[in-house]
C-alpha positions in Angstrom: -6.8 55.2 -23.1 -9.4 57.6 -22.1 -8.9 60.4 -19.7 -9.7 59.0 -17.1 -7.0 56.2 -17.2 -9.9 53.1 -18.6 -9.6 51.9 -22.2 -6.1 51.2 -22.0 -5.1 49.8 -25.6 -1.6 48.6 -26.6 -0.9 49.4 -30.0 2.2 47.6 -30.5 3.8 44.9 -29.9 6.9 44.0 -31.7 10.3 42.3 -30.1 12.3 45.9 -30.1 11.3 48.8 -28.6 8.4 51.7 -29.7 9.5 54.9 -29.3 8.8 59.0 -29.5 5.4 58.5 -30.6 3.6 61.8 -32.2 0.2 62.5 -33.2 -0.7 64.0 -36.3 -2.5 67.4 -35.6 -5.9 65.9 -36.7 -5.5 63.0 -34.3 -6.2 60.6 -37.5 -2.2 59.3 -37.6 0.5 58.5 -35.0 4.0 58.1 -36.2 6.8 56.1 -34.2 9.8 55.1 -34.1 10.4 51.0 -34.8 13.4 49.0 -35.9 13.4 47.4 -39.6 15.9 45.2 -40.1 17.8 46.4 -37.0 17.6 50.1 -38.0 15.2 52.6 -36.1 12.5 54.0 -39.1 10.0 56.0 -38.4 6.7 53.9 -38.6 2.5 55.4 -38.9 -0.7 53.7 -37.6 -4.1 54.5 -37.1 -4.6 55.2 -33.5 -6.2 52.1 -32.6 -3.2 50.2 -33.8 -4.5 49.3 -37.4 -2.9 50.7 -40.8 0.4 49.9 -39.4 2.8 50.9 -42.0 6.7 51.7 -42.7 7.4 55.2 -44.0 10.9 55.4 -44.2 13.8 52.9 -45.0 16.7 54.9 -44.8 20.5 53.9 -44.3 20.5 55.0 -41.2 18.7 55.3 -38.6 15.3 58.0 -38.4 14.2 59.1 -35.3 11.8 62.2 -33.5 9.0 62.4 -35.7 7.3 65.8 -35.7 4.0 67.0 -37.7 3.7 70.0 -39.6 0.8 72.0 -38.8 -1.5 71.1 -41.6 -0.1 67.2 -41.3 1.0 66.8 -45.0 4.7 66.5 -43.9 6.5 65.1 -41.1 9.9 66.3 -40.4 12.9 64.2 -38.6 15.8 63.7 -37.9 18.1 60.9 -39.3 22.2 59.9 -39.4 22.4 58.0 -42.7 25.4 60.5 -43.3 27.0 59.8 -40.7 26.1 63.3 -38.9 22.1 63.6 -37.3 21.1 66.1 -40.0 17.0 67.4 -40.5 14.8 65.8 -43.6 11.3 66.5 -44.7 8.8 63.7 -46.1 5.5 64.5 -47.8 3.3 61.8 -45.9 0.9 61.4 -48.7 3.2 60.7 -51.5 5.6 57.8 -52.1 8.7 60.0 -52.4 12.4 60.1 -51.2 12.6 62.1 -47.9 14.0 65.6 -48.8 17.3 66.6 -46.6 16.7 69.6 -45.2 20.8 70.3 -43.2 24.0 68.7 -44.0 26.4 70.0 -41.3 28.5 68.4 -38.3 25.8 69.7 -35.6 23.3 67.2 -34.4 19.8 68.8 -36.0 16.6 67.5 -34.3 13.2 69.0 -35.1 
């Protein structure tokens, strides 16, 4: 929406729920969290909704999407061990997200 509260524009609209939505530092990418196949993945779109695509498929579940600076990587957190540990994902490449902790503490970014 614009600032001033006009231009309201829902950007999804799927049967579970949308969550911790983050913009990417250039404004050009939000990722979010949406359920695939009953499991929260972390999900990016252009910001008027378009583009929408999946960009993990973990075990378990990925949650709390945050950009790096420079918007190459996007960091999260997911339990697919069983613990809430930290991994790393190059968003421009098709590559296996690289797990950053591996401890009993729950990690978030």
């Amino acid at each position: 929406m614009n600032v001033d509260g006009s231009g309201l524009l829902r950007l999804t609209a799927t049967p579970g729920p949308d969550t911790a939505p983050a913009w990417s530092p250039d404004s050009g990418t939000v990722a979010f969290v949406a359920l695939a196949e009953d499991v929260e993945q972390i999900f990016l779109m252009h910001p008027d909704g378009t583009a929408r695509h999946q960009l993990t498929a973990l075990p378990g579940g990925s949650r709390w999407p945050s950009w790096s600076p420079d918007g190459a990587r996007l960091a999260f957190v997911s339990d697919r061990g069983g613990d809430f540990d930290l991994y790393v994902v190059d968003v421009g490449r098709l590559q296996a997200p690289q797990q950053l902790t591996a401890d009993v503490y729950r990690n978030s970014p």
